[in-house]
PASEBA-1860 file (N, C-alpha, C; in nm, 3 decimals):
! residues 259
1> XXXXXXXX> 2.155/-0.435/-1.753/2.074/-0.480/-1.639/1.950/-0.392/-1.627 ~ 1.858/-0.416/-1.625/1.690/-0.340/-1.562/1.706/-0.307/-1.459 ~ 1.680/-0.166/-1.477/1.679/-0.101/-1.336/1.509/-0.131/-1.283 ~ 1.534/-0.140/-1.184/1.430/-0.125/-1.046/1.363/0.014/-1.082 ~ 1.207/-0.018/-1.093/1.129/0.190/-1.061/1.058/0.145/-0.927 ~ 1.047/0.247/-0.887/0.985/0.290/-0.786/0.832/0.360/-0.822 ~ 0.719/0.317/-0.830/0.635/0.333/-0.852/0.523/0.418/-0.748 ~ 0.464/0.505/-0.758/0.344/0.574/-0.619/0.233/0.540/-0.720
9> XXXXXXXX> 0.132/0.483/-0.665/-0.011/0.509/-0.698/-0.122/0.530/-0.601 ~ -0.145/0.712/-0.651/-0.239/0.752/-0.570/-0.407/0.708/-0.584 ~ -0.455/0.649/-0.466/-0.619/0.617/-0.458/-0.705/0.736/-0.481 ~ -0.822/0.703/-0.531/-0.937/0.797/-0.554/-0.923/0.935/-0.510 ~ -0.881/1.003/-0.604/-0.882/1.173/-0.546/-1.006/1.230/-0.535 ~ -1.059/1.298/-0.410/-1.177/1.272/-0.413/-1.205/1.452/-0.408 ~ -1.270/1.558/-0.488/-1.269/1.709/-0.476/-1.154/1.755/-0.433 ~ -1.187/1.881/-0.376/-1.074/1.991/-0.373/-1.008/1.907/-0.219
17> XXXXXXXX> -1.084/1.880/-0.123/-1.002/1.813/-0.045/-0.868/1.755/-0.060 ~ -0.936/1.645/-0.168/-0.848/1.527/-0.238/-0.679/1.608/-0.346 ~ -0.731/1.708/-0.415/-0.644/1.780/-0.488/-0.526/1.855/-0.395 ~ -0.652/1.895/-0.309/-0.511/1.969/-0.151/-0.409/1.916/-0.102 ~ -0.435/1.775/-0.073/-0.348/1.685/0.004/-0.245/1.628/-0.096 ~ -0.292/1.598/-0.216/-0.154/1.574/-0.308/-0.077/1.693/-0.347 ~ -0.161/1.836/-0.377/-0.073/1.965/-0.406/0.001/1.941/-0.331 ~ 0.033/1.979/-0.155/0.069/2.014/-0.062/0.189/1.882/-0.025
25> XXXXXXXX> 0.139/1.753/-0.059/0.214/1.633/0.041/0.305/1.593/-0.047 ~ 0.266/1.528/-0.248/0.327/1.493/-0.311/0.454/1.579/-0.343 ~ 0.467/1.671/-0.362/0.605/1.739/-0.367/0.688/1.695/-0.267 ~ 0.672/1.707/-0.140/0.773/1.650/-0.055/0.831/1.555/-0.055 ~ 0.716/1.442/-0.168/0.793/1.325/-0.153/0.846/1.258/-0.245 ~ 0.834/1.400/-0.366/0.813/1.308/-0.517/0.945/1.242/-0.572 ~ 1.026/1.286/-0.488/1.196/1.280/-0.550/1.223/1.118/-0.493 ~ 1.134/1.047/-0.420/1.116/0.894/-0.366/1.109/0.801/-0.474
33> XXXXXXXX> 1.028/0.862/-0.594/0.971/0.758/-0.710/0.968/0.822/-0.871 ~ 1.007/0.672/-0.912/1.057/0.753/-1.070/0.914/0.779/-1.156 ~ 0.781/0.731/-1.094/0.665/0.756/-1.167/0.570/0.769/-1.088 ~ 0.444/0.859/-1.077/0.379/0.847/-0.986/0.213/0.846/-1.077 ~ 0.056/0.774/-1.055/0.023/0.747/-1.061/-0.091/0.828/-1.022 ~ -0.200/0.897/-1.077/-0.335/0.863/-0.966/-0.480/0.838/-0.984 ~ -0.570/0.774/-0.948/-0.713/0.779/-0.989/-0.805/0.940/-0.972 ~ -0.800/0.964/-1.095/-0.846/1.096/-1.099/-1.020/1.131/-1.111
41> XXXXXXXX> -1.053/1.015/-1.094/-1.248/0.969/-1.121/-1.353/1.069/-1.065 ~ -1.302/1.107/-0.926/-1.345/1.175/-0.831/-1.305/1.298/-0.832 ~ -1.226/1.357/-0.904/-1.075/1.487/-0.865/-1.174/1.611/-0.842 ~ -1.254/1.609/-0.983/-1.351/1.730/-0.977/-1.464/1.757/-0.916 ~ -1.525/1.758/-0.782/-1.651/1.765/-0.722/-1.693/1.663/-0.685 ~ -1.593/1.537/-0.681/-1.649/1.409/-0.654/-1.717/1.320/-0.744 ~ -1.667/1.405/-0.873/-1.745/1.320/-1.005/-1.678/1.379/-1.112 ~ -1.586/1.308/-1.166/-1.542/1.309/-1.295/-1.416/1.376/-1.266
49> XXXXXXXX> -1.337/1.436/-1.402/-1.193/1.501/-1.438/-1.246/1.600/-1.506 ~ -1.232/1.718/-1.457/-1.236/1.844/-1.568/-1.046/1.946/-1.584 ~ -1.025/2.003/-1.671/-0.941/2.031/-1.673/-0.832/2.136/-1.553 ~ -0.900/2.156/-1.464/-0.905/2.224/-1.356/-0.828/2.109/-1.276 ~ -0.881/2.048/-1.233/-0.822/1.927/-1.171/-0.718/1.843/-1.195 ~ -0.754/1.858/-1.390/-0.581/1.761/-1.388/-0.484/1.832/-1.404 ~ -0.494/1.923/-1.406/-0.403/2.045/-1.445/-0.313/2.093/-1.294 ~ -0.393/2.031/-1.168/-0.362/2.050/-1.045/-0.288/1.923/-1.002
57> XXXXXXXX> -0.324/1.797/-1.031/-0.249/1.674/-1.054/-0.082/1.713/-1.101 ~ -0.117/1.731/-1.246/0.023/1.714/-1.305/0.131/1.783/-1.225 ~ 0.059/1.938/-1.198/0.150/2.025/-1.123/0.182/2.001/-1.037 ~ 0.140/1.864/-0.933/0.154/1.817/-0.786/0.262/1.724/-0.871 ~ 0.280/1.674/-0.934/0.357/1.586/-0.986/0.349/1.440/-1.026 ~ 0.232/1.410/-1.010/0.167/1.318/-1.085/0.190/1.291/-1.257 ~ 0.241/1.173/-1.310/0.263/1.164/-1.419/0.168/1.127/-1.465 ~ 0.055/0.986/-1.431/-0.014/0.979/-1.508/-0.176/0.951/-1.434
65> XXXXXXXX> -0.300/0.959/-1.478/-0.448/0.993/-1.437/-0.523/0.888/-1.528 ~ -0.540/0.773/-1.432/-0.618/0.701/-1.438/-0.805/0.757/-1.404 ~ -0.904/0.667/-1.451/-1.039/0.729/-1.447/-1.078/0.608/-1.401 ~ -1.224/0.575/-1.407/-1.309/0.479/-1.375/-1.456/0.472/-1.441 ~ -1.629/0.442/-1.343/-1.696/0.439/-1.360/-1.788/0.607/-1.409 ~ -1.713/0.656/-1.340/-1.725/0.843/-1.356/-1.674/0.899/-1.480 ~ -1.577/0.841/-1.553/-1.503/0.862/-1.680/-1.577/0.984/-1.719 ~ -1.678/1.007/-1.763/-1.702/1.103/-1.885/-1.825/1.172/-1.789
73> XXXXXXXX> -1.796/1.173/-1.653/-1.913/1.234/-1.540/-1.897/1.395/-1.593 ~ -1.758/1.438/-1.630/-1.762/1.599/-1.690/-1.720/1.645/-1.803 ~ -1.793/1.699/-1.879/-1.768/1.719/-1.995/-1.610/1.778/-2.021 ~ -1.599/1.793/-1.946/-1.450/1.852/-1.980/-1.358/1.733/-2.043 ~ -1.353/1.618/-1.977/-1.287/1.524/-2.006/-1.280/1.524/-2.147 ~ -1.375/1.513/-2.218/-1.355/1.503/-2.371/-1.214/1.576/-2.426 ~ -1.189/1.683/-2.392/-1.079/1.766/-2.407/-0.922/1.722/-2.362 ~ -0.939/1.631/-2.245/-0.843/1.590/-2.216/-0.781/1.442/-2.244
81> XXXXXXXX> -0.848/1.378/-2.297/-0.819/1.259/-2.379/-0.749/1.198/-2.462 ~ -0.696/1.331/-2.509/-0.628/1.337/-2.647/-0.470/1.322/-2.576 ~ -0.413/1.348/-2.480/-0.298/1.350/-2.361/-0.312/1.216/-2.350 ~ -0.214/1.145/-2.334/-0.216/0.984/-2.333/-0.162/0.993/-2.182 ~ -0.144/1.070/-2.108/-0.119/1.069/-1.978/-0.271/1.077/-1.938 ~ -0.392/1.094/-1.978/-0.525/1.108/-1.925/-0.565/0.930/-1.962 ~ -0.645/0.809/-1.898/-0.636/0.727/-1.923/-0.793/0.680/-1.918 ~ -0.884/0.644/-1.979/-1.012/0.561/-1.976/-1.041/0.454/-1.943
89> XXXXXXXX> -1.116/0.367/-1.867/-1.126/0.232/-1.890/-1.083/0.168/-2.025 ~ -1.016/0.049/-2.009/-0.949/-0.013/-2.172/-1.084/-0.063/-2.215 ~ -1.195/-0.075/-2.143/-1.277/-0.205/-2.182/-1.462/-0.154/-2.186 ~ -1.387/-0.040/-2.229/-1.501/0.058/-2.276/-1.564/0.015/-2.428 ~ -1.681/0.026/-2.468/-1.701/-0.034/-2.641/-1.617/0.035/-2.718 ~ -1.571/-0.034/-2.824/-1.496/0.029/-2.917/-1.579/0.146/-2.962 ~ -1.477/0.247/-3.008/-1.555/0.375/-3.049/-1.537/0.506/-2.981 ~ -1.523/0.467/-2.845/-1.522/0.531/-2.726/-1.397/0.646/-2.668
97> XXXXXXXX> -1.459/0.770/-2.705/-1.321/0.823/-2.727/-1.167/0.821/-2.598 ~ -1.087/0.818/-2.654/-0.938/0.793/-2.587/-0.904/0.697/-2.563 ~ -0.781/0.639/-2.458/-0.695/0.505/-2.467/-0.745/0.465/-2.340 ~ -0.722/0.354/-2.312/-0.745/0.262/-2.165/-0.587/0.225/-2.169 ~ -0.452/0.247/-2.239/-0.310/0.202/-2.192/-0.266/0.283/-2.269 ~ -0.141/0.347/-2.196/-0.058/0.393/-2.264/0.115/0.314/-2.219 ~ 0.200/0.307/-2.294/0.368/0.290/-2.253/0.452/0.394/-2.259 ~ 0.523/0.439/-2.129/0.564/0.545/-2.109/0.745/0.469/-2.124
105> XXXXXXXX> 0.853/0.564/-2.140/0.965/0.562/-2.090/1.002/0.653/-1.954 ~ 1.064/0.563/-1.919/1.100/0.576/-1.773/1.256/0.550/-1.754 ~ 1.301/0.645/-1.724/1.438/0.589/-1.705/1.515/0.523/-1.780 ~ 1.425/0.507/-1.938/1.498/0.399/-2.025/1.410/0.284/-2.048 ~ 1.345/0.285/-1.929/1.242/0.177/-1.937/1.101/0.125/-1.953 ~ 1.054/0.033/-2.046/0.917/0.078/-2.028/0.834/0.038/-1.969 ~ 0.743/0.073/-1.925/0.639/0.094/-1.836/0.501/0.128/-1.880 ~ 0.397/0.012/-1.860/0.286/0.034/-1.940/0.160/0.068/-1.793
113> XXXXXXXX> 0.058/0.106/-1.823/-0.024/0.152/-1.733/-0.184/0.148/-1.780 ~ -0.261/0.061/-1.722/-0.402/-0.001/-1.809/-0.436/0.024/-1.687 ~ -0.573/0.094/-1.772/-0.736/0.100/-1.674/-0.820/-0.002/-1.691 ~ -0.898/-0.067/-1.635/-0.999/-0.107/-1.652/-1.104/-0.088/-1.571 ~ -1.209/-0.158/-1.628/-1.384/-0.102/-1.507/-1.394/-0.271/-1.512 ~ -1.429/-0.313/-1.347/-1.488/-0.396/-1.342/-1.652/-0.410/-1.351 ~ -1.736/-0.538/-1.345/-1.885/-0.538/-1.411/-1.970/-0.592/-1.310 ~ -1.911/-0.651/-1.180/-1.978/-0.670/-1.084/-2.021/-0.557/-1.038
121> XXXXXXXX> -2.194/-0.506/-1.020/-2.255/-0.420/-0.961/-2.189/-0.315/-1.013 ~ -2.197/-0.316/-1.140/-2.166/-0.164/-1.214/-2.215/-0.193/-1.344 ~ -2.220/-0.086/-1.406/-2.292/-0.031/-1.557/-2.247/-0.126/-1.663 ~ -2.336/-0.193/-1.749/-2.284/-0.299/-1.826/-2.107/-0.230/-1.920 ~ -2.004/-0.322/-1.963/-1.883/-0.296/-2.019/-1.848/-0.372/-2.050 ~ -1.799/-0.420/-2.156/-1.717/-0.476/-2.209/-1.652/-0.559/-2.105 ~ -1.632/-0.703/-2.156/-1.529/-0.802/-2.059/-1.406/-0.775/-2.003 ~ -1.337/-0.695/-1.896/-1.203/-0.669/-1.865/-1.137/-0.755/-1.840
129> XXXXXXXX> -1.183/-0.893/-1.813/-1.076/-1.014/-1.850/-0.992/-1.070/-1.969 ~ -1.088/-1.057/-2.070/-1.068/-1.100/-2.218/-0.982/-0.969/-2.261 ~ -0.995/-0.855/-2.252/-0.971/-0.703/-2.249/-0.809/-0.717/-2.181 ~ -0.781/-0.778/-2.108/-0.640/-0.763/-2.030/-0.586/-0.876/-2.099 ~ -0.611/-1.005/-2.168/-0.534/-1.088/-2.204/-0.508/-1.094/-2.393 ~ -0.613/-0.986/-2.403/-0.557/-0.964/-2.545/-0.471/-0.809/-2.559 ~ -0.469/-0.785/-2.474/-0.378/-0.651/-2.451/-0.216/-0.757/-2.454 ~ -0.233/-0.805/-2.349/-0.101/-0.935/-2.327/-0.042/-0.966/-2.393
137> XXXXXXXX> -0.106/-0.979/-2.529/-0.029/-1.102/-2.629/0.049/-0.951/-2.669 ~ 0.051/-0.824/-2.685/0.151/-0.764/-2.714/0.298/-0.761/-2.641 ~ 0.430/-0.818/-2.695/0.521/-0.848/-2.604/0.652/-0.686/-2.604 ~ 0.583/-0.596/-2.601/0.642/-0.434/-2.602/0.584/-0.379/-2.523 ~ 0.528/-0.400/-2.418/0.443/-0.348/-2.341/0.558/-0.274/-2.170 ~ 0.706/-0.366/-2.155/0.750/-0.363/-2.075/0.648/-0.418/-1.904 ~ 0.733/-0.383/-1.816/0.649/-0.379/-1.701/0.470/-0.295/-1.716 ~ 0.368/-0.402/-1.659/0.244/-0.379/-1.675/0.192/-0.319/-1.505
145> XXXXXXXX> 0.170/-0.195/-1.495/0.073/-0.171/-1.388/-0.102/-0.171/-1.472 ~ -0.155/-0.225/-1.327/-0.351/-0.213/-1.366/-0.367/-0.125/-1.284 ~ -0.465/-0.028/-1.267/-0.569/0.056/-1.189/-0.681/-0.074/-1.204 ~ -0.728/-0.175/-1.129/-0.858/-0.209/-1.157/-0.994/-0.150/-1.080 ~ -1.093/-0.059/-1.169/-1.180/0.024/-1.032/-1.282/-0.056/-1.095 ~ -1.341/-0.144/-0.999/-1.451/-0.258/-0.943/-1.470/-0.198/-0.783 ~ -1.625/-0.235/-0.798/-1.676/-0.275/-0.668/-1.678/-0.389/-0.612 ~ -1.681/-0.513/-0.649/-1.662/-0.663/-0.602/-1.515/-0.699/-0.543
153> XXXXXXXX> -1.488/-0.717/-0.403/-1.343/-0.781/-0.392/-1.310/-0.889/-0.473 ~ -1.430/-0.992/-0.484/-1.396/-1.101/-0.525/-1.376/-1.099/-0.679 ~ -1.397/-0.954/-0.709/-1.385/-0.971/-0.869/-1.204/-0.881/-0.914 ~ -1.185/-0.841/-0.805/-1.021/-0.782/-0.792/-0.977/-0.850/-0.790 ~ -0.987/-0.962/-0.667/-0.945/-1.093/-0.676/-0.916/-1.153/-0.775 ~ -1.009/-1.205/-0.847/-0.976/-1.324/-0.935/-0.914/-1.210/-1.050 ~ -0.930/-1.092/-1.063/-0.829/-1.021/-1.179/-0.707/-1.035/-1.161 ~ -0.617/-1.016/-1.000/-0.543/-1.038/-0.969/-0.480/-1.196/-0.972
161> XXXXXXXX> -0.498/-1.267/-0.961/-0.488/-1.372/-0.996/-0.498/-1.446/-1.156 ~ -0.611/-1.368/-1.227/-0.574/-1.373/-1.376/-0.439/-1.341/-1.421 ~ -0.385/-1.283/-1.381/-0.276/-1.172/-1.408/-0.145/-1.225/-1.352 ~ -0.153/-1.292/-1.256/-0.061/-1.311/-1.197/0.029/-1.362/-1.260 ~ 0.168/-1.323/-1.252/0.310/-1.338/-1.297/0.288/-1.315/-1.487 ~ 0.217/-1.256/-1.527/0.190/-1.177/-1.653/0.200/-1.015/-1.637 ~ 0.162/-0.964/-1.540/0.183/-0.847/-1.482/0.262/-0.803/-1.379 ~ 0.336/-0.656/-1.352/0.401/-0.605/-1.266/0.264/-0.611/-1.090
169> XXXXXXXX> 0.204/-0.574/-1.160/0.092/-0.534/-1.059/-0.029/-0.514/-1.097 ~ -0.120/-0.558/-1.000/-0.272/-0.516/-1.019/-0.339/-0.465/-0.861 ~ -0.374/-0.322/-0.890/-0.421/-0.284/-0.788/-0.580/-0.210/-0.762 ~ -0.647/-0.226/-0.722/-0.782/-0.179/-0.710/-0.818/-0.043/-0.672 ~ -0.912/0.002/-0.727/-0.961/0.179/-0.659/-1.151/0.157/-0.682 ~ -1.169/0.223/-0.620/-1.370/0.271/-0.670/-1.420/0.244/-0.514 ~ -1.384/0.165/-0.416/-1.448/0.143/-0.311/-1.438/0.260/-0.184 ~ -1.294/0.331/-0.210/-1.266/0.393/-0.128/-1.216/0.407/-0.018
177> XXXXXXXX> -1.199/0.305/0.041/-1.170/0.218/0.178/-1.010/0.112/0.113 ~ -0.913/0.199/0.228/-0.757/0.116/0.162/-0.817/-0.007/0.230 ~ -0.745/-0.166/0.124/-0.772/-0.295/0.212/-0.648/-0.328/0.250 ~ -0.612/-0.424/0.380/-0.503/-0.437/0.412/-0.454/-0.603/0.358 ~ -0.484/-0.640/0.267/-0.363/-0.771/0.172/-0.306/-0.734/0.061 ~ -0.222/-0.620/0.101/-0.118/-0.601/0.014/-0.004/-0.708/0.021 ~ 0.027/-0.777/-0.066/0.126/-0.858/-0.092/0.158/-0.898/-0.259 ~ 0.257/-0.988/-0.211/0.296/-0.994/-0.415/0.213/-1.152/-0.435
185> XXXXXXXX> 0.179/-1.109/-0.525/0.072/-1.308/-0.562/0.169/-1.358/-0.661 ~ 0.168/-1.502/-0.599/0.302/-1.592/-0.707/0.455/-1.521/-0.708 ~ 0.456/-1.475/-0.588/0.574/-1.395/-0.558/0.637/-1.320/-0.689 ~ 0.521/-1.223/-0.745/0.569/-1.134/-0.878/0.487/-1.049/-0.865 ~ 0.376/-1.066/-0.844/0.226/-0.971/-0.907/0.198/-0.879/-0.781 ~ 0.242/-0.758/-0.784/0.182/-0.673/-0.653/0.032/-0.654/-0.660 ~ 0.009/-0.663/-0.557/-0.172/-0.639/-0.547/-0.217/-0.583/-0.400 ~ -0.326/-0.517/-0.427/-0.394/-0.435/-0.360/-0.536/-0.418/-0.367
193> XXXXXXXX> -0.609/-0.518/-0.281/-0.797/-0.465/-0.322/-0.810/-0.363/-0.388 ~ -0.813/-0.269/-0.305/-0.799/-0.145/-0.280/-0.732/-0.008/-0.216 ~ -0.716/0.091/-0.329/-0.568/0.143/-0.260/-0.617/0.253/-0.209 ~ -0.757/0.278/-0.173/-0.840/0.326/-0.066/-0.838/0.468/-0.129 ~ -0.892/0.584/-0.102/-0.941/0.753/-0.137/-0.841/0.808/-0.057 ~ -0.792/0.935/-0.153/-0.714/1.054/-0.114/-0.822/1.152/-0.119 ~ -0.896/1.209/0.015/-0.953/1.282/0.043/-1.010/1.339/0.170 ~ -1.125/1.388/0.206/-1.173/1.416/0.297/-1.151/1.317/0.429
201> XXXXXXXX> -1.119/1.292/0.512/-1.103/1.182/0.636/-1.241/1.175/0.726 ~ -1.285/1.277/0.753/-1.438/1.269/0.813/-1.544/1.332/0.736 ~ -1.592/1.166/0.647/-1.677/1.177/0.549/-1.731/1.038/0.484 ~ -1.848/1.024/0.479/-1.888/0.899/0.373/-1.835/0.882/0.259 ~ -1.695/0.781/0.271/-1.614/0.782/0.097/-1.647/0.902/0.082 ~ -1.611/1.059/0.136/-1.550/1.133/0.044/-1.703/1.248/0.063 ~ -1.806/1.219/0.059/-1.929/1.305/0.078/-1.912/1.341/0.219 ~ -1.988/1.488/0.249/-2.075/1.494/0.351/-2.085/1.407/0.426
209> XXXXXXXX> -2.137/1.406/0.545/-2.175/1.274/0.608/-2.303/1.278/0.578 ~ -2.391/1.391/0.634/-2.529/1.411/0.670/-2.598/1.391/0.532 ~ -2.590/1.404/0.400/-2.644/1.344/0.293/-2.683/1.192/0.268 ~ -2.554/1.122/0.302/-2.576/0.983/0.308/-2.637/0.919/0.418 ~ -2.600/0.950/0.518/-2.693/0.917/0.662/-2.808/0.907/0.618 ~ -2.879/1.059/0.542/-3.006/1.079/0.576/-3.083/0.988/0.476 ~ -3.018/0.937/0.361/-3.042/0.871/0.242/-3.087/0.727/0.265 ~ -3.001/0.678/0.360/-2.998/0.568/0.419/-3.060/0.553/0.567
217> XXXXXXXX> -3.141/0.650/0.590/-3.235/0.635/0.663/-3.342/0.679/0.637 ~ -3.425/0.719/0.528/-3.525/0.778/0.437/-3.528/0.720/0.334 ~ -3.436/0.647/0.295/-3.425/0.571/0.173/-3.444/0.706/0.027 ~ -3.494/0.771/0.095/-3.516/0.878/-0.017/-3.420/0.962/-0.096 ~ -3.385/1.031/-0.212/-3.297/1.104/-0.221/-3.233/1.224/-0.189 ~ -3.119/1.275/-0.144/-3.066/1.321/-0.090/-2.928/1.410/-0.191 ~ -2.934/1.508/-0.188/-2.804/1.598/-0.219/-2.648/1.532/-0.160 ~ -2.568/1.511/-0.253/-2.432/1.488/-0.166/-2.350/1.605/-0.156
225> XXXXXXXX> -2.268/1.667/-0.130/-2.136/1.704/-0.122/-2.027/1.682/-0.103 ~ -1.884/1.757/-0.087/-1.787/1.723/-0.071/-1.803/1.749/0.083 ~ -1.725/1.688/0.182/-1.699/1.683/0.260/-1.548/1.802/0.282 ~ -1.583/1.869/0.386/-1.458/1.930/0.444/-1.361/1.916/0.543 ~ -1.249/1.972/0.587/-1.241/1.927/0.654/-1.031/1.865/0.627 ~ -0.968/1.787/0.745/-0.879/1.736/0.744/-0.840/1.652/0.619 ~ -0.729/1.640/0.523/-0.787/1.488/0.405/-0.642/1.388/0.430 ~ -0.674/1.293/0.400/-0.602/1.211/0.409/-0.552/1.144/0.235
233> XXXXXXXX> -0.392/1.120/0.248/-0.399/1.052/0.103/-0.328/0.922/0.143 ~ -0.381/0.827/0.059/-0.377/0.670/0.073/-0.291/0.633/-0.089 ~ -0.211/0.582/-0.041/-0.117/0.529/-0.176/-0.075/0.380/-0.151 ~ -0.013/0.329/-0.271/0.049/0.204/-0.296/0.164/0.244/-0.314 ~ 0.292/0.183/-0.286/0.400/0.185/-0.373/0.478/0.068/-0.380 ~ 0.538/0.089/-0.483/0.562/-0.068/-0.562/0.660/-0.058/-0.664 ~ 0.766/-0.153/-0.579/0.893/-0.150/-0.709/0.887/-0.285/-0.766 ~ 0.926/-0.201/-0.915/0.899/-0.303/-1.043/1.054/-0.340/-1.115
241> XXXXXXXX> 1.041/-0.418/-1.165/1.152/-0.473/-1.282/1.111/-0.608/-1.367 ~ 1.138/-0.529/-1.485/1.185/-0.641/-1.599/0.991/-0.727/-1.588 ~ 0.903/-0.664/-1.531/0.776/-0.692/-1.522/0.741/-0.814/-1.422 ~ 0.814/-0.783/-1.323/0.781/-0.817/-1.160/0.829/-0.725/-1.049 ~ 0.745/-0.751/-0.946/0.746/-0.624/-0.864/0.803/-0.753/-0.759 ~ 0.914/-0.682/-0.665/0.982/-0.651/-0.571/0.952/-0.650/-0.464 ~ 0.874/-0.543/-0.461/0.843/-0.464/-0.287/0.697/-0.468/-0.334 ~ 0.606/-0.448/-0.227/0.471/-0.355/-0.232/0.441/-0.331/-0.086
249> XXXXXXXX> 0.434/-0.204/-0.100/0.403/-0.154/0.068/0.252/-0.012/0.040 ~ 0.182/0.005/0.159/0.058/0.104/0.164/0.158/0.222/0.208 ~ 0.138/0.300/0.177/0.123/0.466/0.214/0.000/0.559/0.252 ~ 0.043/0.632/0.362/-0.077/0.703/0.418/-0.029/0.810/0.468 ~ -0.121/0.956/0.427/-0.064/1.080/0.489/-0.176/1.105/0.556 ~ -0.188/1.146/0.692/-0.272/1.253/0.677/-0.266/1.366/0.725 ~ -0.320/1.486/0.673/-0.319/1.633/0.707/-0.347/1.700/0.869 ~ -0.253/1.735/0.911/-0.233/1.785/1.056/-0.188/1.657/1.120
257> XXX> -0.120/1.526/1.127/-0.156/1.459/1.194/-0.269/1.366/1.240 ~ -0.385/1.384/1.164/-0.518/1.337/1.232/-0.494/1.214/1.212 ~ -0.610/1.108/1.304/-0.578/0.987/1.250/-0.778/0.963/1.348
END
């Protein structure tokens, strides 16, 4: 019989904020789930993965580090690529160093885990539709989680719905902001717009405030930073089997209580 996993996937880790709140929160809870998940795009300064950062992940207990539009924002990354627990957009041009999926064992079971970059209002890439259905035709893949990091709902959307009852789940990151239609599509496919930023709580997605304010009222350019301060971490979790999910429910911590 297929056992049931219990899946965590952590949203946009966003700087040292973002790294704090999973050091500190994920241990308490890690013994909940047989795999845990996170978008690591942001981890380092709010731009990119350097080894500093994932190195603070794993030790929080994070198994595996999804990326996004930031992918190769720090040179460090190059170094860490070669770890099939470090993950790239799949739908990057060929050539492009490291994997966009890896299949892990879990409990016995397998469990596959794909990045992709969506192309609405982002940097030209490779088709992640065509990109997810020729991944598909491989039938060893076990249960399929997506990270999809797009800016377009409507383009999560219709991924989610591409996908549907072909995949365990498809869940969204890059916007920053958790959305609230978490549910299973075609009563199989867990989904999630967006599984919103693990970071700073009083902050523009994750900056400063006063950078972006001033940007957007000067139109001019402006310095960002990390934001300090209280952080909050925003998760999905989602039990899978036999490559349909079960449950899907939001998770939310935040630090001191704040809300």
């Amino acid at each position: 019989m297929t056992l049931v996993l219990r899946l965590l996937f952590i949203g946009d880790v966003y700087g040292k904020p973002g790294r704090r709140v999973v050091a500190d929160h994920l241990p308490s809870i890690r013994d909940r789930y047989d795999f845990v998940i996170a978008n690591g795009e942001n981890a380092a300064g709010g731009f990119g993965l350097n080894r500093e950062s994932a190195t603070a992940l794993f030790r929080a207990g994070v198994d595996c580090i999804t990326l996004g539009n930031h992918a190769f924002g720090n040179k460090e990354v190059y170094g860490l690529l070669d770890d099939p627990r470090v993950l790239r957009p799949l739908n990057y041009p060929l050539g492009t160093p490291g994997a966009g999926w890896w299949t892990f064992d879990v409990r016995g079971e397998r469990l596959t885990v794909v990045n992709a970059l969506g192309r609405t209002f982002m940097d030209p890439v490779d088709d992640p539709f065509r990109a997810l259905s020729d991944l598909l035709e491989r039938d060893d893949l076990g249960s399929v989680f997506l990270d999809f990091h797009a800016e377009a709902t409507s383009e999560k959307a219709a991924m989610g719905y591409h996908l549907a009852t072909r995949v365990a789940a498809v869940v969204g990151t890059h916007t920053h902001v958790a959305t609230a239609d978490t549910r299973l599509l075609r009563g199989v496919t867990a989904f999630q717009t967006d599984a919103g930023m693990t970071g700073p709580l009083e902050s523009v997605i994750g900056a400063a405030i006063e950078g972006p304010v001033a940007r957007f009222l000067t139109r001019l350019p402006h310095r960002y930073t990390v934001a300090e301060g209280a952080a909050q971490l925003n998760a999905v979790e989602i039990d899978v089997s036999d490559n349909r999910a079960t449950r899907v429910e939001r998770y939310s911590f935040t630090e001191g209580g704040a809300s």
